[in-house]
N, C-alpha and C positions, 0 to 999 in steps of 0.2 A: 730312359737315362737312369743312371741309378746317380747324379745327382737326385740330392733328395727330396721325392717325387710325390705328387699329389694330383690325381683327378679332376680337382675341386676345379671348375672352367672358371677362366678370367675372361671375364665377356666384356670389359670396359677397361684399355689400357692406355696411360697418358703416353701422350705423344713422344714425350720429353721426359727421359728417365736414364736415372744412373743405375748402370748394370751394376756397381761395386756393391751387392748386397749377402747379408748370407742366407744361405739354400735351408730353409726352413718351410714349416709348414703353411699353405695358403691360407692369409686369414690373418696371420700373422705378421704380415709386412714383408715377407722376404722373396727371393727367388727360387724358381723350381723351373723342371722343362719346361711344363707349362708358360710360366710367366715368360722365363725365354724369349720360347717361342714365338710369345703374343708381341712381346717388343718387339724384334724383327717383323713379325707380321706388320703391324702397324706400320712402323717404318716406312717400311715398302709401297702399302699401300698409298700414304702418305706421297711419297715421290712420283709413286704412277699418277696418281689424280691430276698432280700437280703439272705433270708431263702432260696428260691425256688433254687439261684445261688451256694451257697452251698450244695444243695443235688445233682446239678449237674455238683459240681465239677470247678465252673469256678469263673472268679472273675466277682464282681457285683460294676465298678467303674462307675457313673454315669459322661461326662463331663462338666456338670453346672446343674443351680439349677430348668432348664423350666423343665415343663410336657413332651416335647418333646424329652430331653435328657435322663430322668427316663425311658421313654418309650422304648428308645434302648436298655440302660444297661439290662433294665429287659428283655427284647427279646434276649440279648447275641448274639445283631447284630454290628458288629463293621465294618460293609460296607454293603453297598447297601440303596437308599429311606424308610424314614420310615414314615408314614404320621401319625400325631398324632391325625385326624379327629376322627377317631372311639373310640377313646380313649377319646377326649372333649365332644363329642356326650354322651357317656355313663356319664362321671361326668355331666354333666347337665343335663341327665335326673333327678339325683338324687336332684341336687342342685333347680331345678326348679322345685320340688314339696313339696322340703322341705320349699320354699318362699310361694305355692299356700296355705297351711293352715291358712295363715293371710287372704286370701282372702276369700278361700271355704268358711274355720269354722271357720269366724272371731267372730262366736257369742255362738259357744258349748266349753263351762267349759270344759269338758276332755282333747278336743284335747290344752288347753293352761294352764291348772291344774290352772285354775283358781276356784274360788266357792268353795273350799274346796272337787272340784271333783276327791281327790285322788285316789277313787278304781276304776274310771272310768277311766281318764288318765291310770293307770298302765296297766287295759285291752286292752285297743287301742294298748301301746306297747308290751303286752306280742303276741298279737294275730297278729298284725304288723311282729313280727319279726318271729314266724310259718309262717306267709305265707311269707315272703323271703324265708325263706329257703327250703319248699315247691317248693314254683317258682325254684330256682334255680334246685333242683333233678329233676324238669320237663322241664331244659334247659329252663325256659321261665325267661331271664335275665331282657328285658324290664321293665316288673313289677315289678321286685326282684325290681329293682334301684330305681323305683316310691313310691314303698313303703317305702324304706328303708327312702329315702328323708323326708319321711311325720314323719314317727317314729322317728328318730333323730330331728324334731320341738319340736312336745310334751318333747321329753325326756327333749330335755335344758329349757323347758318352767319353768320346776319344779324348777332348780338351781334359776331362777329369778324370779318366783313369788310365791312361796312357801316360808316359813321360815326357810330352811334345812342349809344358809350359819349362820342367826343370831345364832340359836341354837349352834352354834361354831362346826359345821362339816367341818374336812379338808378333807374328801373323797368324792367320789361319795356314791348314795344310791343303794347299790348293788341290794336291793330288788326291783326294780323299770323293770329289768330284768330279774328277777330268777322266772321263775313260780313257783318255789317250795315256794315260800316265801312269807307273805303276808305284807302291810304297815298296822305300828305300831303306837298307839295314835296318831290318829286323833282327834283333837279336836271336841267333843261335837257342835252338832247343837247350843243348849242353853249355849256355854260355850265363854263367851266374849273373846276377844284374841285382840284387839287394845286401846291404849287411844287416844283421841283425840288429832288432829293436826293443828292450826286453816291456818297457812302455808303451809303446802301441805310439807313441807320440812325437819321433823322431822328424826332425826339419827335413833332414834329404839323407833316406837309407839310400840312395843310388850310388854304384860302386863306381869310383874313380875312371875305372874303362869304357863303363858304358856312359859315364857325361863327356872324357876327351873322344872318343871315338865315334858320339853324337847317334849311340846306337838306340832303337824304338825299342821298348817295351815296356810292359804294361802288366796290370797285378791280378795274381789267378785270385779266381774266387771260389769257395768251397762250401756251398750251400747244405751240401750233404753227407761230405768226406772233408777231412783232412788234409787229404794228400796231395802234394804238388811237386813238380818236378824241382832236382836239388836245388839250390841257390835261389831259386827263382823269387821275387818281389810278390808278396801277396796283395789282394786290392785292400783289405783291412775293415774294420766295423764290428762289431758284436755279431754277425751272421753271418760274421768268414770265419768256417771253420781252420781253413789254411791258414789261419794269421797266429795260430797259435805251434804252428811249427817254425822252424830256423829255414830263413831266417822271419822272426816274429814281426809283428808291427803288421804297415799297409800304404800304398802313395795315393789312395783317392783321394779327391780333393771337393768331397764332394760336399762338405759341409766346412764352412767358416769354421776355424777354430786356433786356438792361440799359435798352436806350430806351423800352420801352413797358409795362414791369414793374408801374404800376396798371392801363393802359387793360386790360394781359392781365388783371390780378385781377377788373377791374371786368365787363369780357365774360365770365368764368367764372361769375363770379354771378349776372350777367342770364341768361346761356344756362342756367341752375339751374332760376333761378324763373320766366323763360316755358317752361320745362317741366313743372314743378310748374302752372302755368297750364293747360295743355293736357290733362292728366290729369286736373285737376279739373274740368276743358268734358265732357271724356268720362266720368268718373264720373258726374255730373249726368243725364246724359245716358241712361244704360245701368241706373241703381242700383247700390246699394252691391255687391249681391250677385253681380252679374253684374260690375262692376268684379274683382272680385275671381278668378270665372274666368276672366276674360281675363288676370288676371295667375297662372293657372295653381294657385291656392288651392284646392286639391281634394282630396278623398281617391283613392288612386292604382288603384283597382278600376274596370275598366268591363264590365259585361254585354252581348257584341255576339255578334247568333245570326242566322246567314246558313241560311233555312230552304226545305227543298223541298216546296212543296205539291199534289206533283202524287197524284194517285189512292194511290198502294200506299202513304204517307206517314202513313197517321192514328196508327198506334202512336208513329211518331215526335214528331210535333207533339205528341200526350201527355206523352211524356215533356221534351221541353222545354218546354214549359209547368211541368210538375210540377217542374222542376230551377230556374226561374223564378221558382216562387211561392217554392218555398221557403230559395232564396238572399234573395230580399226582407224575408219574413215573419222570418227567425232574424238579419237582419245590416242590418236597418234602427236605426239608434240609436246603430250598435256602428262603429267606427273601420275595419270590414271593409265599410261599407253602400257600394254603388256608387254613384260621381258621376257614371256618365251608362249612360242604357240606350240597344244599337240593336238595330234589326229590321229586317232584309228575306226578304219572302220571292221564291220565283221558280217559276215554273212553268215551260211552254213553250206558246206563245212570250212572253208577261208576265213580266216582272223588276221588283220592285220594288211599292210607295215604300221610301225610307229611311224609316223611322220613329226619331227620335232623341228621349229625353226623359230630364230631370233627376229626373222623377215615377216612383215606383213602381208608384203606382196606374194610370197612363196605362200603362207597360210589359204590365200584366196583364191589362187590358183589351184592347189591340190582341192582344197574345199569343191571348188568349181566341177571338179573333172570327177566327184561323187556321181552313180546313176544308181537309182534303185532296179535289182532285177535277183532273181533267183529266189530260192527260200524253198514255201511250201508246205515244208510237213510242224511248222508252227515257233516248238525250240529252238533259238540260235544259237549262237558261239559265244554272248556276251560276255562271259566272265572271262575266256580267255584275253578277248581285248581290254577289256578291265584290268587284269596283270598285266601288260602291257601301259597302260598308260602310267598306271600306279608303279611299275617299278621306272620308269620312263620319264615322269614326271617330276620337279624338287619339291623336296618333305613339304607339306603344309598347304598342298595345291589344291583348286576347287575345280573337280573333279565333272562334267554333268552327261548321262547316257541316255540318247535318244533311242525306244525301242518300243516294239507295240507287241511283243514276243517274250514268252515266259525263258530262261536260260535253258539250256539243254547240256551243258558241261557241270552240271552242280556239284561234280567231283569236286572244281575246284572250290568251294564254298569256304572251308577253311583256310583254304591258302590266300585268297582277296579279304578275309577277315584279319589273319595275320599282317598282310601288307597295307592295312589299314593301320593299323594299331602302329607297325612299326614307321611306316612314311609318316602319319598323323595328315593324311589329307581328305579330303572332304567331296564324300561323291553322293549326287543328287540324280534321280532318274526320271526323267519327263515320259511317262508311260500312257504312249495314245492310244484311241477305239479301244480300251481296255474292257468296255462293257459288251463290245459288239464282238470284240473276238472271244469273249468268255459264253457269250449264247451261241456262235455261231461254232467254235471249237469243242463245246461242253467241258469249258476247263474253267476250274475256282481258281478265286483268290489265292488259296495256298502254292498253285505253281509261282505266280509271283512274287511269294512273301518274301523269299529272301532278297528282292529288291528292296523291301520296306526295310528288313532287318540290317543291310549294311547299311542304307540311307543314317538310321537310329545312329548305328555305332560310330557311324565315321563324322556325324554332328549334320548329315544332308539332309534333303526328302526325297519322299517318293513321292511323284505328283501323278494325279490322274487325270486326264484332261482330254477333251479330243481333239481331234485335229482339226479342226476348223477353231478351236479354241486357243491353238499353242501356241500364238504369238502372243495372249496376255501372260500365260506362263513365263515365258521367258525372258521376264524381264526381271526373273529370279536372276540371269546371267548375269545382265547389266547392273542388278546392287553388286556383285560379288567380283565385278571385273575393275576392281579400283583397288586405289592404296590403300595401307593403316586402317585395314577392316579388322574388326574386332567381334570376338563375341561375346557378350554380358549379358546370358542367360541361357538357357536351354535343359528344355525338363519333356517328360514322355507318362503318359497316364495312361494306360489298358490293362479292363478297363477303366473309362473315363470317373472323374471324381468330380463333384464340386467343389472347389479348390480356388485361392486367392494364393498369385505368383510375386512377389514383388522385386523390384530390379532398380540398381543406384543408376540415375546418370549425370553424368560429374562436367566440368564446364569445359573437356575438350573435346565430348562427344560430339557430332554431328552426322545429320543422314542418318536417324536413326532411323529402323525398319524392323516392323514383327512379323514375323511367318507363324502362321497359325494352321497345322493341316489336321484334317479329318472332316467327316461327314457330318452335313447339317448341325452343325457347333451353334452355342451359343454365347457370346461374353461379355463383358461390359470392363472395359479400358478405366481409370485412373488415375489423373495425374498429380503431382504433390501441392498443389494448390486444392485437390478437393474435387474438381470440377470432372464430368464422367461423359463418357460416349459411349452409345451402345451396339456391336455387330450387328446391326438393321438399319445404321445409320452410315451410310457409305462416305457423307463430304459433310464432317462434324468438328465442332470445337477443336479437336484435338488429334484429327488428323484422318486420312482417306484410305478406306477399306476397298481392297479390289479383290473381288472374288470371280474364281476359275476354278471349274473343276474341283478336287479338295484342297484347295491352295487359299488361304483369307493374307492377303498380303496390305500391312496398313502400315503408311506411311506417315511418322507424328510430324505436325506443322510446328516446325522448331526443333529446340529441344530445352524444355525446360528442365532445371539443374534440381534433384533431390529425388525421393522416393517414389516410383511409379509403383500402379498393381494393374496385372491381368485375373480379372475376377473370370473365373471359368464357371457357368451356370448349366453345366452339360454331365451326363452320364456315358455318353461316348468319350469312344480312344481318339486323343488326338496327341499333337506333338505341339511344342511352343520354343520360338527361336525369336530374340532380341539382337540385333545388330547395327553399330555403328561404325564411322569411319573415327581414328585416334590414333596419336604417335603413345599413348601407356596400353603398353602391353606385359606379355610374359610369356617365356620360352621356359622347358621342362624335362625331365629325363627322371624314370623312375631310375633308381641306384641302389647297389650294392656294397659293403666294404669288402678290400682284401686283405689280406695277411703279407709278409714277408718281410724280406729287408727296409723295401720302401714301401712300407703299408698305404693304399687310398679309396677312394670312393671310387666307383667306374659304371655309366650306365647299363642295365638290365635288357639283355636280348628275347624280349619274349615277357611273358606276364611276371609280375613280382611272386615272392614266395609266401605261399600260406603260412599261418602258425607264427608269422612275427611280426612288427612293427612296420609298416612302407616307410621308406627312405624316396624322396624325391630332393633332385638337384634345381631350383628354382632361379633364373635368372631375371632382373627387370629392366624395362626397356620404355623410355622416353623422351619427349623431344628435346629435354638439355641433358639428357643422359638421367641413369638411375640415382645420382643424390641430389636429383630433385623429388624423387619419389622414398615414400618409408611403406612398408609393409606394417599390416595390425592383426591380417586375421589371415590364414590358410588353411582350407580344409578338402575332404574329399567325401563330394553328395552323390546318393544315388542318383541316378537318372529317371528312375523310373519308381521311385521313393521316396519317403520324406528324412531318409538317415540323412545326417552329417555331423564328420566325425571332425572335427578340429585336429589339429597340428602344432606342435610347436616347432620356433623356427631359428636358427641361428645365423644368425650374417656372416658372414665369409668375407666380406668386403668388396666395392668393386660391383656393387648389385647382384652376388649372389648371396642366396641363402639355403642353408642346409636345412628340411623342414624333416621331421619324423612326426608318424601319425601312429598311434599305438595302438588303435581299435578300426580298423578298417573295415568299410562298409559290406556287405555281404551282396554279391550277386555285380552286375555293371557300375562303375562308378565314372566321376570326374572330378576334377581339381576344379574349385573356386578359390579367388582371392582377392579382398579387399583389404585396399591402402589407401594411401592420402596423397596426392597432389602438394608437395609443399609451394608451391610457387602462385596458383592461386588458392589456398587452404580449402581442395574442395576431394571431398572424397568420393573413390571409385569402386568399380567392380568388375573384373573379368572372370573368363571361366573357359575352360579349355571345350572342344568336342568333341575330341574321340575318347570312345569310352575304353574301361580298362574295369579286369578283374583279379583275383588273386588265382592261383594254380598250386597244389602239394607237385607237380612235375616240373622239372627244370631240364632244358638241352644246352649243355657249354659245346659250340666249335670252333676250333679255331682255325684260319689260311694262313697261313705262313709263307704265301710263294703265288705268284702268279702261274698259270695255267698255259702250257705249250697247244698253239696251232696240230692238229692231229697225234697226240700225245695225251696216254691216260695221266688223269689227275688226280688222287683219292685224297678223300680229307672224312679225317677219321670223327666222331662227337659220341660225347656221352651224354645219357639218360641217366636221371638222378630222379628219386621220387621219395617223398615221405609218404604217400598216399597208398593207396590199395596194390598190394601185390597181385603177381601173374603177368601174363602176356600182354606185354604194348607192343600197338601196330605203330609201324614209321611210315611214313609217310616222307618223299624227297621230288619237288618239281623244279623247273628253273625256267625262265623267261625266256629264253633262245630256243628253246626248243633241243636242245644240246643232246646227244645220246649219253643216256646216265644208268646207274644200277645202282641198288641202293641195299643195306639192310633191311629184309620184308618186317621181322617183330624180334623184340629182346624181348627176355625172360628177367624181370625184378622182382626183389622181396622188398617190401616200406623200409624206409634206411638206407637200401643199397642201389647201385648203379652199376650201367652194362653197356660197353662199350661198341658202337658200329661206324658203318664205313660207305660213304656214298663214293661212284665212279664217276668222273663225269670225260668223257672225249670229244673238245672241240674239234670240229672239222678241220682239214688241213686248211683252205683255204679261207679262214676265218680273220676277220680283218683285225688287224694288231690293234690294242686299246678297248677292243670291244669288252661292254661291262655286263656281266652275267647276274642273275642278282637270284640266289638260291634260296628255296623256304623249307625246311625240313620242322616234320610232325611229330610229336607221339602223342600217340592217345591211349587212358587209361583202357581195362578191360571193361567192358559194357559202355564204353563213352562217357563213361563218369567225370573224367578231368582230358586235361590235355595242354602242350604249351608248344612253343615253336620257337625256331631261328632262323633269321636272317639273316643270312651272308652277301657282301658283295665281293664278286671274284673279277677279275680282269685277266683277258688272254693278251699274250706279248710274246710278239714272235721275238725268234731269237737277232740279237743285235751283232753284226759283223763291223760294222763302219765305227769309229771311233773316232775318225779324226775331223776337227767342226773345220766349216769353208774358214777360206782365208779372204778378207778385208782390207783392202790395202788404198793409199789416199795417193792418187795420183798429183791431183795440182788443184791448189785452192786461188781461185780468181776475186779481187773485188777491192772496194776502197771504202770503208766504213768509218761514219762519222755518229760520236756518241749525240751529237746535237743536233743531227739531222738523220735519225737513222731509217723512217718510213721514205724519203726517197731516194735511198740507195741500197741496192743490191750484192747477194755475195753467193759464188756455188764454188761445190767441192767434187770434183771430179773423181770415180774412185773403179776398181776392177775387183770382185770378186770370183774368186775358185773353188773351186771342190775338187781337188784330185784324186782321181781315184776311189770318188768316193762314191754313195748313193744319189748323188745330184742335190742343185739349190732347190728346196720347197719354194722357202719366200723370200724375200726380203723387206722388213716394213723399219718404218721412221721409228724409235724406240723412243727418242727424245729429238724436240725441233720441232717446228712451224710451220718448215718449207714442204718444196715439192718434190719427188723422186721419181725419176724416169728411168727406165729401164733397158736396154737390151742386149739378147743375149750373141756369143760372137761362133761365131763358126770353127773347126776345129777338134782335133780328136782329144781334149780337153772341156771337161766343163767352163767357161768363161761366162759371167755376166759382166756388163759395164754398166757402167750408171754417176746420173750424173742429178745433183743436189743442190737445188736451190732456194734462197733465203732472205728474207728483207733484214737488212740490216739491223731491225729491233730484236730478232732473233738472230744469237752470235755463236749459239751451244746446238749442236745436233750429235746425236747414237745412233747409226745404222745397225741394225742387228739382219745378218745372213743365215739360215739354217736349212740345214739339209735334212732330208725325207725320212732322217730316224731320230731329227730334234736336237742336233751337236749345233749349236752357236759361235759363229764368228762375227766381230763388232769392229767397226770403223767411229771414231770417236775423235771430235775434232771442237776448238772453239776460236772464233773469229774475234778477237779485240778489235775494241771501236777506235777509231784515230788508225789504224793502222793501211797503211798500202796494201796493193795489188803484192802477193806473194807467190812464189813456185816452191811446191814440197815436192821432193822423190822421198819417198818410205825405201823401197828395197828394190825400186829399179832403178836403170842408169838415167841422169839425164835426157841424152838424145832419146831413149826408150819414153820417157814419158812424154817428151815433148811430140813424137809420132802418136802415143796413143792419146793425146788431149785431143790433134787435130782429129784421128779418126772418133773420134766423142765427138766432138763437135759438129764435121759433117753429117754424122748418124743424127745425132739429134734434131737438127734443122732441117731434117726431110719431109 
């Protein structure tokens, strides 16, 4: 939106807020997309809960106004950790691509309906919001959110740089979102629409013709030229060059200011409510329920098991299975139950399917239908399934690969490092008979390093263990398969040092747990009382050491509040991981600034840039929301060092803060951060774990367009390097398997950049929504540097159906009484169609209590009937109908108490409804 724009994420927005603000900077107090955005969002969200908590029966009292308390209510968890991470992560995706359009397309007319690019703008949304909803039927939520973000830009662009407020409109433009619909008088190419303004500052340059004739248009912008056709209205600012031709001045409205102080109120409002419009087309659309993960409303556990099934694998598959069932069977119900299961397995040369499900019982069934067989010559496919889960899986997921087999695709080695860093999820490898297939194959540790080496970077292990050993192992799964997991420490020594770790824990921690891995370790525990236990001591003061394999996994008896140390008394390599369960967390995005009209911050695709300062975007996250919590210290430690480079940090407001580090650490690093609990004055510590480095290479690309069903795609990106000139190789794969071609190497000098071009051709018959998630390389000449990006693309076949089913309410039956309303009853009988069209998907209860029955009627017509019933205590029901490419039709009714037995006809005759009650009625009591 070139309302004026900022990056900066509002990860915590009160429920209850006046849009009349001016469009200033975040931080500031004011409104931007962004903020927007997030009101809407909330909103919504807000309603859905409130809906969803009704249908099942419970109350939806939220206790204060954070994202963090909304998030319980609507979970209808009124005990146990609830971490609101997965929940800030998903609203920022949205929020921070609905910022990057000032940056991508700070220069195309459609995406800001600037130029009088009306039919184009409405395209970008109408085809925007198909593919969300697409995305979401294909479970692929990430992009749902990315797009949504970018859609909601455009849409508000219109309310402030179009003429829809002057024209004296107090609603939104419904046709802006209705593909049925098209926009009306546009203004003539050759039709002047502004007088001149020699001030820049005029209340309403719109010419007399175009306010009685109620004709659209909107102000050119001239980022780089002057010139605009004759008369035409420029959009105005210091970086509209066109604003300084005739006629002068500009009608955005995009920042409060003394001459346009209502039109700005009035565009704030509109751009509100055709956002709250848009979100209600897509709730419709998707269901309640599914609305609600896409707005990241989930419990924060996911089950993801990357499995090898070749021949020597069946003890294994056993035991995952058996750690499967019975995570499911103990933590279904319970606040610890996981919101999404994934599976893949991989053999050689077969990798795969994803298997991804919300169902328990689906999980353990596919689980089930696991056999080990094939294999042989030792290398499997594991990394390929490993892309697969990790691009498959939501950001921040705990990741664990059963395998007794060195990888044999280690092409992809870069590219599951990349998709580490970029998802930030966390993969751990349970690596059995590792000893017996190293003598019996003559193969070293080094074929397997690179298991150790992702385990490091993505914050996992690599465990070594046999199989007759892997069920104590695995009860790494079970600490990780629960809520508000945290982690508060994590350091890496090879080789080993003797070395003293110490680590805060503050009085919401609980469950806490150390993973300690490496060979024959030795250490002696500390806790802030003084008092000491030492690793030869397995059931001690201060808590039970289980050793397996290179796993020392010790669980403290309690958790006592203040300074811990792990005294390391060893010269071997090992690794050290502190974990508890806590609603104080923090979410993060290295960041960049940009330049332009609406200059902002915007997350970093790929490693930050050498040679300057790290900029990270820092969000905080707690159980009565972030001003209960204050930040005092941010820094970035090495992992495998003693650097740590301090931060300074500025509050943004809202729980975030802008931190800059000016001396950033050399080689892998990680973010720590310690603050303060103000609620019980007790101070904390987290610390992220995927590691991150700096890069002299940088790759920008951008998508601009969803990808046609058998149809080339190109999407162009540049390489940028300060670093060493000469030949970088590229490197381009994608997760579908997609047939692709790519630029093999650009030629760079340090300073300059070189533009290429990957192809990619989904297949014809590629199901629409399907989400591609692309990783393109370069790497310096000799392997010296290197950086990546990560794209998610979504395929969207072409849409012919525009018109949503029709809903229409035949006859509302019942006699309700406000003082007795649990024993009596009320239904709404109703007929949905689709003509002509792609047929009805679904139909679900959008809002209401009751029950809906369904069926469908005979005829060379689509026809559903259906009939709606409801106890009296519930008087308000929303049918929502949609058809098979996501156009929404709603049946919307409320039954007042006191009132009689009533007959509605909407739009048929009498006798017509009264035939088609009786045939409801017979149908139904069959």
């Amino acid at each position: 939106m070139m309302l004026k724009s900022s990056v900066h994420v509002v990860a915590l927005i009160a429920l209850v807020v006046s849009r009349v603000q001016a469009f200033i900077s975040v931080g500031g107090g004011g409104n931007t997309h962004v903020t927007i955005t997030g009101h809407a969002v909330m909103e919504k969200i807000y309603e859905v809960c409130e809906a969803v908590a009704e249908s099942e029966g419970r109350d939806f009292k939220p206790t204060g106004s954070s994202a963090e308390e909304l998030l319980r209510a609507c979970l209808g968890m009124a005990t146990g950790e609830v971490s609101g991470a997965k929940f800030r992560t998903a609203l920022n995706q949205i929020y921070m691509q609905n910022g990057f359009v000032d940056r991508d397309f700070m220069s195309s007319a459609p995406h800001h309906f600037n130029n009088e690019a009306f039919n184009e703008g409405r395209n970008l949304i109408i085809q925007g919001t198909a593919a969300i909803k697409a995305n979401v039927r294909s479970d692929n939520l990430q992009s749902a959110r990315e797009t949504l973000g970018r859609v909601c830009h455009t849409l508000q662009d219109f309310y402030s740089h179009s003429n829809w407020v002057e024209l004296g409109n107090k609603s939104p433009y419904a046709n802006l979102i209705r593909p049925d619909l098209n926009i009306e008088k546009i203004a003539d190419i050759t039709m002047s629409t502004c007088s001149d303004c020699a001030s820049g500052t005029c209340p309403n340059q719109l010419l007399p013709a175009i306010l009685s004739g109620k004709y659209l248009t909107s102000g050119y912008m001239g980022l780089f030229s002057s010139d605009k056709p004759l008369g035409k209205c420029s959009h105005g600012g210091a970086t509209d060059l066109s604003s300084t031709q005739n006629p002068r001045g500009g009608i955005n409205k995009d920042e409060r200011q003394s001459h346009n102080a209502d039109m700005h109120n009035n565009a704030v409002n509109l751009a509100a409510e055709a956002t709250l419009d848009l979100l209600e087309d897509i709730r419709g659309a998707i269901g309640n329920n599914d609305y609600l993960r896409l707005m990241g409303i989930a419990r924060s556990a996911v089950l993801a098991f990357v499995i090898d099934t070749t021949g020597s694998m069946a003890d294994d598959i056993a035991e995952a299975k058996r750690v499967a069932f019975s995570i499911i069977e103990s933590k279904t119900g319970t606040q610890d139950e996981p919101s999404e299961y994934i599976l893949v397995p991989f053999n050689d040369p077969a990798f795969g399917p994803l298997i991804r499900t919300t169902d328990p019982e689906v999980m353990k069934t596919e689980i089930s239908k696991l056999g080990a067989s094939g294999g042989g010559d030792t290398p499997e496919m594991c990394f390929s399934a490993l892309q697969l889960a990790l691009t498959g899986a939501p950001s921040s997921s705990f990741i664990y690969v059963f395998t007794d087999a060195p990888p044999k695709d280690t092409y992809l080695e870069k590219t599951i490092t990349a998709l580490i860093r970029s998802t930030k999820s966390t993969v751990s490898f349970f690596i059995t008979s590792f000893r017996r297939r190293r003598r019996a194959l003559k193969a070293t540790k080094s074929e397997f390093q690179a298991y150790y080496d992702m385990a490091l970077a993505s914050g996992g292990q690599a465990i070594e263990v046999s199989k007759a050993s892997l069920s104590q192992a695995t009860d790494i799964i079970v600490d990780t398969s629960t809520s508000a997991l945290v982690t508060i420490l994590q350091c890496s020594r090879d080789p080993g040092r003797v070395e003293n770790f110490p680590f805060l824990l503050d009085e919401s921690v609980s469950n806490t747990t150390i993973y300690i891995t490496g060979s024959s370790l030795t250490f002696n525990l500390r806790s802030p009382t003084g008092e000491t236990q030492s690793s030869t001591v397995e059931n001690g003061p201060l808590g039970t050491i289980q050793k397996v394999g290179n796993l020392q996994r010790i669980q403290l008896n309690g958790t006592e509040m203040g300074l811990w140390q792990i005294e390391m008394t060893t010269t071997k390599a090992y690794t050290i991981k502190v974990m508890g369960q806590s609603a104080i967390t923090f979410i993060y995005e290295f960041v960049e600034e940009f330049k332009g009209p609406h200059p902002g911050i915007a997350p970093i695709d790929g490693r930050p840039s050498a040679g300057s300062p790290a900029k990270l975007l820092l969000t905080l996250s707690g159980e009565k929301g972030p001003e209960a919590l204050e930040i005092q210290e941010v820094a970035l430690m090495q992992v495998s060092g003693v650097k740590v480079s301090n931060g300074t940090f500025e509050k943004m407001g809202d729980g975030d803060y802008l931190v800059t580090v000016k001396e950033v650490p050399e080689g892998e690093f990680v973010v720590m951060l310690k603050g303060k609990d103000k609620t019980f004055a007790s101070l904390f510590q987290r610390q992220t774990t995927t590691q991150m480095s700096l890069s002299k290479v940088t790759i920008k690309a951008i998508a601009d367009s969803s990808m046609l069903p058998g149809e080339v795609f190109n999407l162009n990106f540049t390489v940028i390097t300060d670093g060493t000139g000469g030949t970088y190789t590229i490197s381009a794969r994608n997760d579908k398997d997609i047939p692709m071609t790519h630029t093999p190497s650009l030629s760079l000098v340090s300073g300059g950049s070189a533009q290429g071009t990957v192809s990619l051709t989904p297949p014809a018959n590629t199901v629409s929504g399907t989400d591609v998630t692309l990783t393109i390389e370069a790497e310096a000449p000799g392997g010296s540097d290197s950086n990546y990006a990560v794209l998610r693309l979504s395929v969207l076949s072409k849409v012919t159906d525009f018109t949503p089913p029709k809903c229409e309410i035949v006859r509302v039956r019942g006699t309700c009484y406000a003082s007795a309303c649990g024993s009596s009853n009320w239904e709404m009988s109703v007929n949905i169609t689709d003509v002509n069209g792609t047929g009805i998907e679904s139909i679900s209860i959008q809002k209401g209590s009751g029950n809906f029955t369904q069926k469908k009627a005979e005829g060379g017509e689509i026809v559903v009937m259906g009939l709606y019933e409801a106890s009296c205590c519930s008087t308000s029901v929303t049918l929502s109908a949609v058809d098979k490419v996501g156009n929404v039709g709603r049946c919307s009714f409320n039954m007042k108490s006191s009132a009689g037995a009533r007959l509605i006809s909407m739009s048929l005759p009498l006798w017509a409804s009264l035939l088609l009650y009786i045939f409801l009625r017979d149908a139904f009591s069959l």
